[in-house]
C-alpha positions as CSV (number, residue, x, y, z in Angstrom):
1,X,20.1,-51.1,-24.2
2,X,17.4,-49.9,-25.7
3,X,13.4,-50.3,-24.5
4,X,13.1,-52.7,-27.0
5,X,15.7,-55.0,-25.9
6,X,15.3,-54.0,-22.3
7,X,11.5,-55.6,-22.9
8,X,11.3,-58.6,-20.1
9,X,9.2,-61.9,-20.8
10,X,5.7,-61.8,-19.1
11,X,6.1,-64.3,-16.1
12,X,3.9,-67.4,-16.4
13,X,1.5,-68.5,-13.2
14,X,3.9,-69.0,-10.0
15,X,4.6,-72.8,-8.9
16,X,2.9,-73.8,-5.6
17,X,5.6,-73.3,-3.6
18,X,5.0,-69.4,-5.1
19,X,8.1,-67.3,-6.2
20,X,9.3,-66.1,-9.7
21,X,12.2,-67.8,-11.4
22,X,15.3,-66.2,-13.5
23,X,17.0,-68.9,-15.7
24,X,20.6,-68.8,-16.4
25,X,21.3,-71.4,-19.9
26,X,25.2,-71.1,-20.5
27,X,26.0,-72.3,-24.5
28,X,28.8,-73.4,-27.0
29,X,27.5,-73.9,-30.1
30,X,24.1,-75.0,-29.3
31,X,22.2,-73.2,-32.3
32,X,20.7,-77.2,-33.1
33,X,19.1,-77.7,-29.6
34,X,19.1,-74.4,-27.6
35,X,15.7,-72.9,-29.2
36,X,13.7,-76.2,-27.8
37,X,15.9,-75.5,-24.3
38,X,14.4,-72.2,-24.1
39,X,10.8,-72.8,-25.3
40,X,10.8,-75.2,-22.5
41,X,12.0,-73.1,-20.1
42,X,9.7,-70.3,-20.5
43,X,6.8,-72.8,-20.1
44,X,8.1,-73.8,-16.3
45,X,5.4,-72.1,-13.8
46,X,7.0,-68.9,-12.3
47,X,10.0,-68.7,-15.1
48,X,9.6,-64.4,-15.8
49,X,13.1,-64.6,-18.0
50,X,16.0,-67.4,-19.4
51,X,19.0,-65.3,-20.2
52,X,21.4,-67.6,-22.3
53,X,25.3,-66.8,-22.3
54,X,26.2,-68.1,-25.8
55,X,30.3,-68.7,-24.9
56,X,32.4,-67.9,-27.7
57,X,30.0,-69.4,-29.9
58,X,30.6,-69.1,-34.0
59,X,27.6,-70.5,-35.1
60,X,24.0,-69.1,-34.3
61,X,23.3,-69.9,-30.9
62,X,22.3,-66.1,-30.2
63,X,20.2,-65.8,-32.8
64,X,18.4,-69.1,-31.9
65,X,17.8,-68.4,-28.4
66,X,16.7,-65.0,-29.6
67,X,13.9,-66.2,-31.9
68,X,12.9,-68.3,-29.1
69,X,12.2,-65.8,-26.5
70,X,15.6,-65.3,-24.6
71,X,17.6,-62.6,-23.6
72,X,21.0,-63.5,-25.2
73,X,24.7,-62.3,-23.4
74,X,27.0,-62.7,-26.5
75,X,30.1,-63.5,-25.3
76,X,33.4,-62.1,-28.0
77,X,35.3,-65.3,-26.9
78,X,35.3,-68.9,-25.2
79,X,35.7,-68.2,-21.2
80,X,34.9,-71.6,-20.2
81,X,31.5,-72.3,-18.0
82,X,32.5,-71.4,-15.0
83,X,33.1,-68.0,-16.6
84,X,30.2,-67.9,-18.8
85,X,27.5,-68.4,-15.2
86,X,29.3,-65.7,-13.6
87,X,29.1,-63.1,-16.8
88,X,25.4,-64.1,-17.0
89,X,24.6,-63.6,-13.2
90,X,26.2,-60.5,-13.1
91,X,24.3,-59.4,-16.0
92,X,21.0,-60.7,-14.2
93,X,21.5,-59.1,-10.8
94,X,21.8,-55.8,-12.8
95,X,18.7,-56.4,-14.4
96,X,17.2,-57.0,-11.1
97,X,19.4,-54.0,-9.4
98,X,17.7,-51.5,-12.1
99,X,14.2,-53.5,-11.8
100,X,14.4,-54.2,-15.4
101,X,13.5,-58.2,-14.2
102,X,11.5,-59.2,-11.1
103,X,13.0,-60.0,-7.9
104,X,13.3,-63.5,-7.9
105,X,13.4,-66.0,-5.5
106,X,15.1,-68.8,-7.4
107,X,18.2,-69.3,-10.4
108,X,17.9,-71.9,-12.1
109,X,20.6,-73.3,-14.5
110,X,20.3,-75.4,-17.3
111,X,22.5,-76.2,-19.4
112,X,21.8,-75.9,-23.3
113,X,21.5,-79.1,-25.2
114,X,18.7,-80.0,-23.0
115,X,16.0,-79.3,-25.7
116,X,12.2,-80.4,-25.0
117,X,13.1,-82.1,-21.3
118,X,14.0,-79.1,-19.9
119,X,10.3,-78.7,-19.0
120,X,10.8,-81.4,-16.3
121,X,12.9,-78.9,-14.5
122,X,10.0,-77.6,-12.7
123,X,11.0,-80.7,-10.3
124,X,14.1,-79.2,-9.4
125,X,12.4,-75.9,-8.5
126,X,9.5,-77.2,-6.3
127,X,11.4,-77.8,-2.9
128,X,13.1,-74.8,-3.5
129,X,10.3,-72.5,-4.0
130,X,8.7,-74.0,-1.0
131,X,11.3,-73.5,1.4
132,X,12.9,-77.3,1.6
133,X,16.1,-76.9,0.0
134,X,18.4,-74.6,-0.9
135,X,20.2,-76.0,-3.5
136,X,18.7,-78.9,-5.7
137,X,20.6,-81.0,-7.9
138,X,19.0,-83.0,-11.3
139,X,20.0,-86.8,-10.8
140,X,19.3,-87.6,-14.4
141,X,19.2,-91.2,-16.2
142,X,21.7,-92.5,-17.9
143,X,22.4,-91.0,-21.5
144,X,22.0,-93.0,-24.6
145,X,25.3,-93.2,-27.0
146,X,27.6,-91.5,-23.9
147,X,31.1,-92.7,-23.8
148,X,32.9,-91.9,-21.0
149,X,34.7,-94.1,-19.2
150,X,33.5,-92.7,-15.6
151,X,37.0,-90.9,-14.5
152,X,36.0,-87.8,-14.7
153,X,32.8,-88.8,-12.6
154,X,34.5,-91.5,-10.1
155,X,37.2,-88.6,-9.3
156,X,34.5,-85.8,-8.9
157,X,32.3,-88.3,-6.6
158,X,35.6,-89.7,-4.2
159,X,36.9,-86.0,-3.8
160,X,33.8,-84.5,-3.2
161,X,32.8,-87.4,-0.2
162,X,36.3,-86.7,1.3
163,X,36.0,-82.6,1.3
164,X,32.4,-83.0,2.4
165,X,31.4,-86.5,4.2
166,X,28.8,-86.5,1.3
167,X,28.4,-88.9,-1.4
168,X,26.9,-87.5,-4.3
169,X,24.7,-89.3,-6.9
170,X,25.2,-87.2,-9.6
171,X,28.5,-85.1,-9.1
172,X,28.6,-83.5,-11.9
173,X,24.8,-82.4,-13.0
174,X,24.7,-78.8,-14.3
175,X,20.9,-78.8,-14.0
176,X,20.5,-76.8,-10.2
177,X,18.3,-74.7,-8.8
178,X,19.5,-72.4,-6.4
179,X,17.4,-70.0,-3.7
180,X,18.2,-66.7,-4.9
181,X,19.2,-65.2,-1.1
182,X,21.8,-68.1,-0.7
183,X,24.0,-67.1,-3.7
184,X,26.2,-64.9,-2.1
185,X,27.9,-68.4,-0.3
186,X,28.5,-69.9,-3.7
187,X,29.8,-66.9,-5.4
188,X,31.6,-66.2,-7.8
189,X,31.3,-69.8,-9.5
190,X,34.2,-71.7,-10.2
191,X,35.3,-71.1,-13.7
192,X,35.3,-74.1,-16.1
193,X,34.8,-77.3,-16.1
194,X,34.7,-77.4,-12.0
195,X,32.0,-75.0,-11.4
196,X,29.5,-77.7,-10.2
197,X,31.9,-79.7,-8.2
198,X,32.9,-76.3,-6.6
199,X,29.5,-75.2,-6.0
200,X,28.2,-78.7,-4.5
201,X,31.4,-78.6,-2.0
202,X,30.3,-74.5,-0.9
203,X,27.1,-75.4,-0.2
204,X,27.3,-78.4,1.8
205,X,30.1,-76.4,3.8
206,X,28.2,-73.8,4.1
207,X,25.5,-75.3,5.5
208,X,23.0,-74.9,2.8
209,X,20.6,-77.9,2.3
210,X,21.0,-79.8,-0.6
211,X,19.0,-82.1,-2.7
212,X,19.1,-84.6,-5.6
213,X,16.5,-84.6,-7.6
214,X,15.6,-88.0,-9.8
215,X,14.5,-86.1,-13.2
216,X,14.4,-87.9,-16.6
217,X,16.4,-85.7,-18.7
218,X,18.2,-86.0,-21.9
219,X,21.4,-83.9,-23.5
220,X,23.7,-84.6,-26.5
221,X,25.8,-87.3,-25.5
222,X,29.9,-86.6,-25.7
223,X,31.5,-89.5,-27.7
224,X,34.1,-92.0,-27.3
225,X,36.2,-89.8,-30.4
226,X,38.9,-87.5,-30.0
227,X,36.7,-84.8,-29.2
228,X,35.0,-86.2,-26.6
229,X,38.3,-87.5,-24.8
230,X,39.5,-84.3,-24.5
231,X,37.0,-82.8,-23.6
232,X,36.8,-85.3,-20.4
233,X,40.5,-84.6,-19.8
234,X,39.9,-80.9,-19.6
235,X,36.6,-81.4,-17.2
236,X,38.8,-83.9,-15.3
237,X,41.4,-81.5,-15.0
238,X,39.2,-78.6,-13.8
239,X,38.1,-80.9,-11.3
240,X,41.3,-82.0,-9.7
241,X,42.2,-78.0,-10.0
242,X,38.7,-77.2,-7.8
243,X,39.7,-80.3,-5.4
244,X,42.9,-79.3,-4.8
245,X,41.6,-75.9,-3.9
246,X,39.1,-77.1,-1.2
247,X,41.0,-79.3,0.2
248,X,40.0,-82.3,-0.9
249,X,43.4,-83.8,-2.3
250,X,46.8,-82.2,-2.6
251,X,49.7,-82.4,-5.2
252,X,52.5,-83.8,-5.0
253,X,55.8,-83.2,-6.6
254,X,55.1,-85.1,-9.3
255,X,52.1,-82.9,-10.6
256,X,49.5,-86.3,-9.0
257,X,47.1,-85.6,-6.9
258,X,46.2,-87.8,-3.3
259,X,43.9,-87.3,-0.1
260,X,44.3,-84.4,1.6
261,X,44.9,-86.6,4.9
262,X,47.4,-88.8,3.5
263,X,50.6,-88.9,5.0
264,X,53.3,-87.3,2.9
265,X,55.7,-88.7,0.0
266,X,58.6,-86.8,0.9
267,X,58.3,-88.0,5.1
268,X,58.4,-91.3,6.5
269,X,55.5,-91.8,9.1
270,X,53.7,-88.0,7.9
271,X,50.4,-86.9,7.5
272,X,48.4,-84.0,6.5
273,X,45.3,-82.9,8.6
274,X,42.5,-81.2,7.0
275,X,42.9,-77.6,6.7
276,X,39.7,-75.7,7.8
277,X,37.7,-74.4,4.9
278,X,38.7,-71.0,3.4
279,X,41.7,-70.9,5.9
280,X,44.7,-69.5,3.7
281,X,43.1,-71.4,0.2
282,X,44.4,-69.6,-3.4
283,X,42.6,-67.0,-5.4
284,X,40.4,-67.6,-7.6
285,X,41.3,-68.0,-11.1
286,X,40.1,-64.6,-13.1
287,X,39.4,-63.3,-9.7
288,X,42.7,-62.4,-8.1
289,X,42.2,-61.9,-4.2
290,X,39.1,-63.4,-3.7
291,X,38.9,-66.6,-1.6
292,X,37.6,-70.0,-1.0
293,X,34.0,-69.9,-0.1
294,X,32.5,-67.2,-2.5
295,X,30.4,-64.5,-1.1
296,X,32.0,-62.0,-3.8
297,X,29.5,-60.9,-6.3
298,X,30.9,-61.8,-10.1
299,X,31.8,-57.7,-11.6
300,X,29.2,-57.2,-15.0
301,X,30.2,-57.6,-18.7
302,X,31.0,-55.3,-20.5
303,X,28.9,-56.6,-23.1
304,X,24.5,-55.8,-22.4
305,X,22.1,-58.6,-23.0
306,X,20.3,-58.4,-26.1
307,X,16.1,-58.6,-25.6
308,X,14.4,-61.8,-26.6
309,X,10.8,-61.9,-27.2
């Protein structure tokens, strides 16, 4: 890079809790709403940078999060979520490695289309900062014009309680702040559509403590039309995929899915006891080797993140 784009955002006042903040804004075609997303995100007390991984994107989502004061990842292709956190944090911890951005003591993610009420996020960063939590979770309202049915959030909820004895309130929320020296237990993310079921299930196995957080935020709302059904069988899917790999529920010959502890289809009378977490549990898809659990750093990009103002 050059000085020019290796030029980091001066860091606003700290919160009280104290501590300087590195967000993480993964996009898909978010040129409409991802400038207000990042305006408000370098208001937040103790926010020094917002790096946004613009996914595949062919419209001008770089070049909006650009004029808006961003560091921008430009991603060649689509690598799904999951994918697009772990390109980004590996591009922010060699930031930090080369002390081009401040240590921090917090990540916080946030997803793209949350325009102007990304501000409230400074909610989610408060117990963090001050040493309460380690992970907190946005528990936002319920979104005007949404059309899902709730299968995608009903599955995500059940699974999550059985791998976990924790029932979630807001399953799937990609709005999270994370302490920066806890990441290593989470990593590397989950790729798709099941990187915040897979990171909620880490933590609370881990041991980390975590937090919902009520926060009145609004995002674009995903539709009752074709679209927006498949997108809700693909995030469905990626969920089963991430519950299967903890644990949580098992297939069957039939390609379906049931508890983990059920007995099984095939033997009268059977039953299948929970398996101890990370005990013999596949690799990771991308990541060929690496286990259930995390504590594998995400390898950098090859691409450099371009300097916002």
């Amino acid at each position: 890079m050059t000085p020019d784009e290796q030029r980091v955002p001066e860091a606003d006042a700290e919160p009280d809790g104290g501590g300087v903040v590195l967000a993480l804004v993964p996009a898909r075609n978010e040129a409409e709403r991802v400038g207000a997303t990042v305006r408000a995100l370098r208001r937040l007390p103790g926010v020094a940078e917002v790096l946004v991984v613009s996914d595949g994107s062919d419209d001008a989502t770089s070049d909006r999060a650009l004029e808006a004061g961003a560091h921008c990842l430009d991603l060649p292709r689509n690598i799904g979520k999951g994918g697009a956190l772990n390109a980004g944090l590996a591009a922010l911890m060699g930031r930090v490695a080369e002390r081009l951005s401040p240590e921090p003591a917090a990540l916080l993610l946030a997803d793209a289309d949350l325009a102007d009420t990304a501000a409230r996020l400074d909610r989610l960063l408060d117990p963090v900062l001050a040493g309460e939590a380690d992970l907190a979770i946005a528990d936002l309202p319920a979104q005007q014009g949404a059309g899902g049915f709730g299968v995608a959030m009903g599955l995500a909820r059940r699974g999550m309680a059985r791998a976990t004895g924790r029932t979630m309130a807001e399953p799937l929320s990609g709005q999270r702040a994370v302490r920066w020296e806890v990441l290593p237990a989470l990593l590397p993310f989950a790729p798709g559509f099941g990187v915040e079921v897979a990171m909620t299930i880490d933590a609370l196995r881990a041991g980390l403590r975590v937090v919902e957080i009520e926060v009145d935020l609004h995002h674009k709302a995903t539709g009752k039309d074709l679209a927006g059904l498949l997108h809700r069988a693909r995030q469905a899917r990626a969920i089963s995929r991430e519950l299967t790999r903890r644990r949580a529920w098992r297939p069957t010959s039939n390609g379906a899915v049931v508890p983990a502890d059920a007995g099984s289809p095939d033997q009268e009378g059977g039953h299948g006891g929970e398996t101890p977490s990370g005990a013999g549990s596949p690799g990771w898809e991308g990541n060929r080797g690496q286990m259930e659990g995390g504590g594998k750093l995400p390898q950098p990009p090859d691409e450099s993140p371009r300097g916002g103002g």
